[in-house]
C-alpha beads as a LAMMPS data file, in Angstrom:
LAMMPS data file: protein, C-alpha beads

241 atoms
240 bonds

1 atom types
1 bond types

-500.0 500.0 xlo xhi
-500.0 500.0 ylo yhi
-500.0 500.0 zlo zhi

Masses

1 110.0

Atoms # bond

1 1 1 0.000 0.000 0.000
2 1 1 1.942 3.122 -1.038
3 1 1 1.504 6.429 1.174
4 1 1 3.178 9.636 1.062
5 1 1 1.039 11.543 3.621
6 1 1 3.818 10.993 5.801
7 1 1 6.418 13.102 3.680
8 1 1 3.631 15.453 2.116
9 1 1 2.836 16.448 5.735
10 1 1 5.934 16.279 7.663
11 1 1 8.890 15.553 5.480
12 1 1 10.460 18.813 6.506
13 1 1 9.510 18.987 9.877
14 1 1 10.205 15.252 10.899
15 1 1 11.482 13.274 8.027
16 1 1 12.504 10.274 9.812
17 1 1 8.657 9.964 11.091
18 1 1 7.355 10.757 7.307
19 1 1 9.457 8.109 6.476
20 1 1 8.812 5.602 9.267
21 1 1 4.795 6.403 8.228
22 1 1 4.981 5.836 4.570
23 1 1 7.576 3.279 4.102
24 1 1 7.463 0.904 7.376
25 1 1 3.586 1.459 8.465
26 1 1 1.971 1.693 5.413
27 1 1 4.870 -0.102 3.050
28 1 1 5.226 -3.021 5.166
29 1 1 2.529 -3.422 7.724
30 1 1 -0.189 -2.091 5.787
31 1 1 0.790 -4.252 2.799
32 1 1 0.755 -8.051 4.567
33 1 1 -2.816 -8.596 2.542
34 1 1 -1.155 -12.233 2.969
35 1 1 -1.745 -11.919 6.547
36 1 1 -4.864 -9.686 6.690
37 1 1 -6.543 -8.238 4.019
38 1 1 -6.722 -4.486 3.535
39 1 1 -10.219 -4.493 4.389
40 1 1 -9.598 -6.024 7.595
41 1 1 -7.117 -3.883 8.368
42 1 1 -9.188 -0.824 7.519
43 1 1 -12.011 -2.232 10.161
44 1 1 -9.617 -2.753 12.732
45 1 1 -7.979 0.396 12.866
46 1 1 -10.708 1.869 13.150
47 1 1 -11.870 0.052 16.068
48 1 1 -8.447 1.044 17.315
49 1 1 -9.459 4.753 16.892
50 1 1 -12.785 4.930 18.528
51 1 1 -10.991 2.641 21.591
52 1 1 -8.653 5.374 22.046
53 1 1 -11.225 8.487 22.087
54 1 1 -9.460 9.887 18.644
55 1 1 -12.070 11.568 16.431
56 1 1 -9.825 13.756 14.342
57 1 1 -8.756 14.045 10.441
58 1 1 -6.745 10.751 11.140
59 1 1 -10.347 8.611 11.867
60 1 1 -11.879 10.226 8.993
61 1 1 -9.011 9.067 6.799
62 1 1 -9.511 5.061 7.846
63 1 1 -13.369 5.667 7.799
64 1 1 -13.034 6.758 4.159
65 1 1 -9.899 4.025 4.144
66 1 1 -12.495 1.344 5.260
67 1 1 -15.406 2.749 2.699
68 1 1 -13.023 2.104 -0.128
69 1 1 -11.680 -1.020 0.446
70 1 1 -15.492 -2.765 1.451
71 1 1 -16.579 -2.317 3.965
72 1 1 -20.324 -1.113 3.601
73 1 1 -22.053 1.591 5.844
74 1 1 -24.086 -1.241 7.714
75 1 1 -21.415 -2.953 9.120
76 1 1 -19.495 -0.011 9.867
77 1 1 -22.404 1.103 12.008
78 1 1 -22.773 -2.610 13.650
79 1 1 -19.071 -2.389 14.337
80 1 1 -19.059 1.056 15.902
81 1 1 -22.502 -0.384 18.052
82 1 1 -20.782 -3.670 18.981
83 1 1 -17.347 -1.792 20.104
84 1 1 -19.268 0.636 22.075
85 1 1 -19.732 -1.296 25.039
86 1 1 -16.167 -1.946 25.227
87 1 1 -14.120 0.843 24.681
88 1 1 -17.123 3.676 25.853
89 1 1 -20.401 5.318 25.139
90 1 1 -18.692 8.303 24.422
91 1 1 -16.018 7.448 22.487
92 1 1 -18.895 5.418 19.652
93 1 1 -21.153 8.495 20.141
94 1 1 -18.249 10.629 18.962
95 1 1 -17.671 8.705 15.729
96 1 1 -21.243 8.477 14.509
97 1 1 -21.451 11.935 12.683
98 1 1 -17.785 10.820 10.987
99 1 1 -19.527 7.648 9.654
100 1 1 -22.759 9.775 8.355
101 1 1 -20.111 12.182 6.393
102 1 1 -17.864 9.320 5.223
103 1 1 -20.668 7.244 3.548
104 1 1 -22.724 10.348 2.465
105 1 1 -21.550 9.887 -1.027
106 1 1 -20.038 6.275 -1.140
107 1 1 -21.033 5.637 -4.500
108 1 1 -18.525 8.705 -5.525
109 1 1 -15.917 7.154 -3.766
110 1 1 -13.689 6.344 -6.156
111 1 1 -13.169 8.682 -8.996
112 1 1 -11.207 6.442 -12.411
113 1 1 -9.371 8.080 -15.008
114 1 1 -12.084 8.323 -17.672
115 1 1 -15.067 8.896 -14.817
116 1 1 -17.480 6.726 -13.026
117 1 1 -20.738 6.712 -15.062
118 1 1 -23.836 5.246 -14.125
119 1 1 -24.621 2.170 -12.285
120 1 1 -24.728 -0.779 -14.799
121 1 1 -28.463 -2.268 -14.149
122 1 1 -28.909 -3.128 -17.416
123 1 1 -26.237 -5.910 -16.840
124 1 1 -26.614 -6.006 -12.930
125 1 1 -27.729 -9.851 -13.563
126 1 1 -24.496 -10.730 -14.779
127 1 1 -22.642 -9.257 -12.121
128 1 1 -22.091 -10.190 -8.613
129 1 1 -21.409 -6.748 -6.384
130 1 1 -21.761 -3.291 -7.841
131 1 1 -20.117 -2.261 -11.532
132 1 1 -20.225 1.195 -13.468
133 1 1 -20.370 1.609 -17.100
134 1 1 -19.200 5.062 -18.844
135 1 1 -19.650 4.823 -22.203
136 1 1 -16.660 6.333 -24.419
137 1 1 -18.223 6.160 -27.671
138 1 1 -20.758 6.218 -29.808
139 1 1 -20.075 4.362 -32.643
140 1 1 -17.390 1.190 -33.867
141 1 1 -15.225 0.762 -32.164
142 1 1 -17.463 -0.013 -28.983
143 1 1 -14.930 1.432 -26.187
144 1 1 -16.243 2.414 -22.381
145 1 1 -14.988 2.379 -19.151
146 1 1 -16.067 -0.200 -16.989
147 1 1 -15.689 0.353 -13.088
148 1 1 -15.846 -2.361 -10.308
149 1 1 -16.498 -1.921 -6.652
150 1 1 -14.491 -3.926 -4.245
151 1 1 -15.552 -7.695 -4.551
152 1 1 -17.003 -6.968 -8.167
153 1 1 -16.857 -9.279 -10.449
154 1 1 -18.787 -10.509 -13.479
155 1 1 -19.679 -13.642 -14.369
156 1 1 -18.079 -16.371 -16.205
157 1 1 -18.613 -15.539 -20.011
158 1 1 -18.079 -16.141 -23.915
159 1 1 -17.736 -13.854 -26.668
160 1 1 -18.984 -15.021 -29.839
161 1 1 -18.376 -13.837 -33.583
162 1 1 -18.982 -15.242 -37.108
163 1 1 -15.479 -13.200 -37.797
164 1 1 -13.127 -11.200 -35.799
165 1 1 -14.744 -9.992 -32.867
166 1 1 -13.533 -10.748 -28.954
167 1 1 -12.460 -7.996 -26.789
168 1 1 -9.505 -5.648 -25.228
169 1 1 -9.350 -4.693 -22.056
170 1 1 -6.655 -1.470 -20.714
171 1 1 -6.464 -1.644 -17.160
172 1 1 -6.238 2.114 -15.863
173 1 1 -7.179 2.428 -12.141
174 1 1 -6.781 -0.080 -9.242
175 1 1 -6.360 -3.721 -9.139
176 1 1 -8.492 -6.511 -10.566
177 1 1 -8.581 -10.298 -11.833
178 1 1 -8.715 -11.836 -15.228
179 1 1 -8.995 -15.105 -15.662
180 1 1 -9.521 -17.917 -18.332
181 1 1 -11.328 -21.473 -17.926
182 1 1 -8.637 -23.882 -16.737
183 1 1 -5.931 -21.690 -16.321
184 1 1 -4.694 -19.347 -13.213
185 1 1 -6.346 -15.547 -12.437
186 1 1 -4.097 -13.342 -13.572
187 1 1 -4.034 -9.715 -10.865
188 1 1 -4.011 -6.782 -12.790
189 1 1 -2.748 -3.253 -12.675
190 1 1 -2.838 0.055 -14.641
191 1 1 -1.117 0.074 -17.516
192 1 1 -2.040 -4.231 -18.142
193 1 1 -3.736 -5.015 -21.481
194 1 1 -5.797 -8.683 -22.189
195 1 1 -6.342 -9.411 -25.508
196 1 1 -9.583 -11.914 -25.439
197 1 1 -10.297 -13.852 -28.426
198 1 1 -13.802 -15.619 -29.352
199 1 1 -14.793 -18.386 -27.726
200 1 1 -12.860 -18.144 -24.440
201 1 1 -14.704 -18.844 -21.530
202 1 1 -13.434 -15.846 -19.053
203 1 1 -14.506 -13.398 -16.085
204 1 1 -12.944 -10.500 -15.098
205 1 1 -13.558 -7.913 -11.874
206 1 1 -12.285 -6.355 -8.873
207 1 1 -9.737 -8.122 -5.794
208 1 1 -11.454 -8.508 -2.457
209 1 1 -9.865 -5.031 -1.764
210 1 1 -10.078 -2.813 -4.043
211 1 1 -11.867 -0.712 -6.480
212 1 1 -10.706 -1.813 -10.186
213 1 1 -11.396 -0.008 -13.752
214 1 1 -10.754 -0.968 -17.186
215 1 1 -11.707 0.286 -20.942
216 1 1 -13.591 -2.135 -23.124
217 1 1 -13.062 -1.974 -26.194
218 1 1 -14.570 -4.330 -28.535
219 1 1 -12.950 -5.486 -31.619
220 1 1 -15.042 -5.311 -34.929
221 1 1 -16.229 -8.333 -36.141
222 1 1 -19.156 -10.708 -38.007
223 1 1 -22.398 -11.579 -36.024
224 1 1 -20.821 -10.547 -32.392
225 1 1 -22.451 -11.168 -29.403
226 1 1 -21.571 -12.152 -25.476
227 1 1 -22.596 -15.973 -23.545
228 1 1 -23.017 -15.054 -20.247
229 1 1 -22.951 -18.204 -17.644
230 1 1 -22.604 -19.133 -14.156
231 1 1 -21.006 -16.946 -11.189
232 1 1 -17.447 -17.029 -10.616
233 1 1 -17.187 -19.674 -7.614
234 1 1 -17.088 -17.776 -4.194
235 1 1 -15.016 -19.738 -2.233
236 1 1 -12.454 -20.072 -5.436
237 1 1 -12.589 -16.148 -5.664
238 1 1 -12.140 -15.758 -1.847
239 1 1 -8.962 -17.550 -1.918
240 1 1 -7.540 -15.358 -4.678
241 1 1 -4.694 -13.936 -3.595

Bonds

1 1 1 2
2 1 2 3
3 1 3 4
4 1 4 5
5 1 5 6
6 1 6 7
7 1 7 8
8 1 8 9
9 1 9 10
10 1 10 11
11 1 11 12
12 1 12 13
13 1 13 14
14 1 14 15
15 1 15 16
16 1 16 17
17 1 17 18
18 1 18 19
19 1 19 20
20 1 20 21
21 1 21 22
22 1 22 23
23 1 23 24
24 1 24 25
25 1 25 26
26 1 26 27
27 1 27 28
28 1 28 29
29 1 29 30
30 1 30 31
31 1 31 32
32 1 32 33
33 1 33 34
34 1 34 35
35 1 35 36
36 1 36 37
37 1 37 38
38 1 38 39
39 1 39 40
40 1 40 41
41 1 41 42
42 1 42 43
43 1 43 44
44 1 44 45
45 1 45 46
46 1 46 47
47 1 47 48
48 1 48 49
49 1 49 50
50 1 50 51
51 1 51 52
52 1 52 53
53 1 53 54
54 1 54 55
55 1 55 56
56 1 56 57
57 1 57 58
58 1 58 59
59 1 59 60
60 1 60 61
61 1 61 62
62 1 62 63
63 1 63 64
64 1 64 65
65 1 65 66
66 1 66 67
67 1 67 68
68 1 68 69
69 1 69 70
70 1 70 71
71 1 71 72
72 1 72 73
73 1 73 74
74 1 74 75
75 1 75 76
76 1 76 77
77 1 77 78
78 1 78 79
79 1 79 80
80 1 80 81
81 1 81 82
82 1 82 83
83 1 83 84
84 1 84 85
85 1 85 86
86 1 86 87
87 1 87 88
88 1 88 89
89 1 89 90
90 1 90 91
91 1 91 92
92 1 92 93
93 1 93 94
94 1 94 95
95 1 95 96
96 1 96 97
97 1 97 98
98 1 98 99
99 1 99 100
100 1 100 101
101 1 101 102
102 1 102 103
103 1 103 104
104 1 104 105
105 1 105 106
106 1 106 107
107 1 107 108
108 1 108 109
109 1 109 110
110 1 110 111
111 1 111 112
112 1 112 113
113 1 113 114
114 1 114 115
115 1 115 116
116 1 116 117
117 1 117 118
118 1 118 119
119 1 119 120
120 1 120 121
121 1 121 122
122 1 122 123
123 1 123 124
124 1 124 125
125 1 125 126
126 1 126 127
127 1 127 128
128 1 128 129
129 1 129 130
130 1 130 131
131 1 131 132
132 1 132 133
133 1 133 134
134 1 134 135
135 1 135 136
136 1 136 137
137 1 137 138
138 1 138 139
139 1 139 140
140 1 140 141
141 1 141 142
142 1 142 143
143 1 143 144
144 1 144 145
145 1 145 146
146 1 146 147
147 1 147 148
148 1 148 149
149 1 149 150
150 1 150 151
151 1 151 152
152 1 152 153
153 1 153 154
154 1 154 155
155 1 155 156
156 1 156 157
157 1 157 158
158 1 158 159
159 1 159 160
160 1 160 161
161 1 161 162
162 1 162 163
163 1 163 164
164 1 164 165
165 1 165 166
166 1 166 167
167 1 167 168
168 1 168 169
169 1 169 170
170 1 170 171
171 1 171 172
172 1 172 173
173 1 173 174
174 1 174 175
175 1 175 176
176 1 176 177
177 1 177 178
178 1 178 179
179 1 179 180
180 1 180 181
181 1 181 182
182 1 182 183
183 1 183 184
184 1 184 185
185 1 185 186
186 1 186 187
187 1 187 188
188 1 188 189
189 1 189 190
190 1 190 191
191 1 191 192
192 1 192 193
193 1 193 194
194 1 194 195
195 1 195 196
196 1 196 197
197 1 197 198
198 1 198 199
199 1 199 200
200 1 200 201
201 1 201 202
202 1 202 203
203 1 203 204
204 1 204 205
205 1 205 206
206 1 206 207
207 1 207 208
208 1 208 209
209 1 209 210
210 1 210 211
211 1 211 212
212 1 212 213
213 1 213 214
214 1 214 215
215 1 215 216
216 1 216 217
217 1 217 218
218 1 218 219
219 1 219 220
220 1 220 221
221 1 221 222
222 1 222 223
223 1 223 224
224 1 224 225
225 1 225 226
226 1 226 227
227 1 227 228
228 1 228 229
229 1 229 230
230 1 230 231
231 1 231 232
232 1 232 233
233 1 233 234
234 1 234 235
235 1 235 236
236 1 236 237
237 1 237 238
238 1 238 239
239 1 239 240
240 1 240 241
């Protein structure tokens, strides 16, 4: 997980604290998804936090932290309720109005390169979790951005063509999964490219963790159309990684 609040903030003040933040805490700790996952890690420090009575700019960061990375405004409220009886009334009361003005707008949390769009419902069935589609352009070649929420994913699928056809996908914001039938999920990044050809059976989404974006661009072709089928296994996609 790469931070630079640390040297943004303090770098001339304290730089071997900036660095201790960015590089150890956040560089190491923060990065041992092996260990716990960042949405775990998100929960917890906030639990941490509230325990300790903070309710400045720093809980507001791993609130927002925590939004990002999954974990909804429900269970954020159930944790905050649960740890209340533990650490002090008080302390949960404090954090309430932090939680209201984190989640006020979690559906503008993440902001991709070529913009969010609208809430794909016209493919919702084929998804499991949340996705955005922005389309790019109007006519051939199809290209729009397609946005996953944490945990997004869509199902397995096949693109069919008389000719040509299939599909490219540019990876531009977060970090995601492709993956063909029989083979290992491939993690993506910004900057990846997957070149899918016709009758591959595929899926493609978001990690556990984190938000994921990619243009679609589909490739001209004869007769093209998409085979949607089952949902990528859960337990097989939990254990990604």
């Amino acid at each position: 997980m790469k931070q630079t609040a640390g040297r943004k903030g303090l770098g001339d003040l304290a730089p071997k604290f900036a660095e201790l933040n960015d590089d150890v805490l956040f560089g190491e700790v923060w990065s041992r998804t092996d260990k716990l996952s960042l949405r775990d890690r998100c929960l917890i420090t906030v639990v941490a936090l509230v325990s300790k009575g903070i309710t400045d700019q720093s809980l507001k960061y791993h609130l927002l932290n925590a939004r990002n990375h999954g974990v909804t405004k429900e269970e954020m409220v159930e944790a905050v309720t649960h740890i209340a009886f533990y650490v002090g009334w008080p302390n949960a009361w404090a954090v309430f109005p932090l939680v209201r003005e984190a989640y006020a707008e979690e559906t503008t949390s993440h902001e991709p390169l070529f913009g969010l769009g609208e809430k794909n419902d016209a493919f919702a069935k084929y998804f499991v979790g949340q996705s955005y589609l922005r389309p790019l352009t109007k006519g051939k070649p199809s290209i729009a951005n397609v946005t996953f929420e944490p945990g997004c994913r869509n199902n397995w699928h096949v693109h069919l063509a008389r000719s040509g056809g299939g599909q490219i996908l540019l990876c531009t914001d977060g970090e995601g999964w492709y993956q063909e039938e029989g083979k290992k999920a491939l993690k993506l990044h910004p900057g990846d490219v997957v070149e899918i050809v016709p009758g591959i059976k595929h899926w493609h989404g978001a990690t556990k963790d984190s938000w994921f974006s990619h243009l679609a661009i589909e490739v001209p072709g004869e007769e093209c159309s998409n085979q949607w089928l089952e949902p990528v296994d859960e337990e097989e996609y939990q254990n990604l990684g």
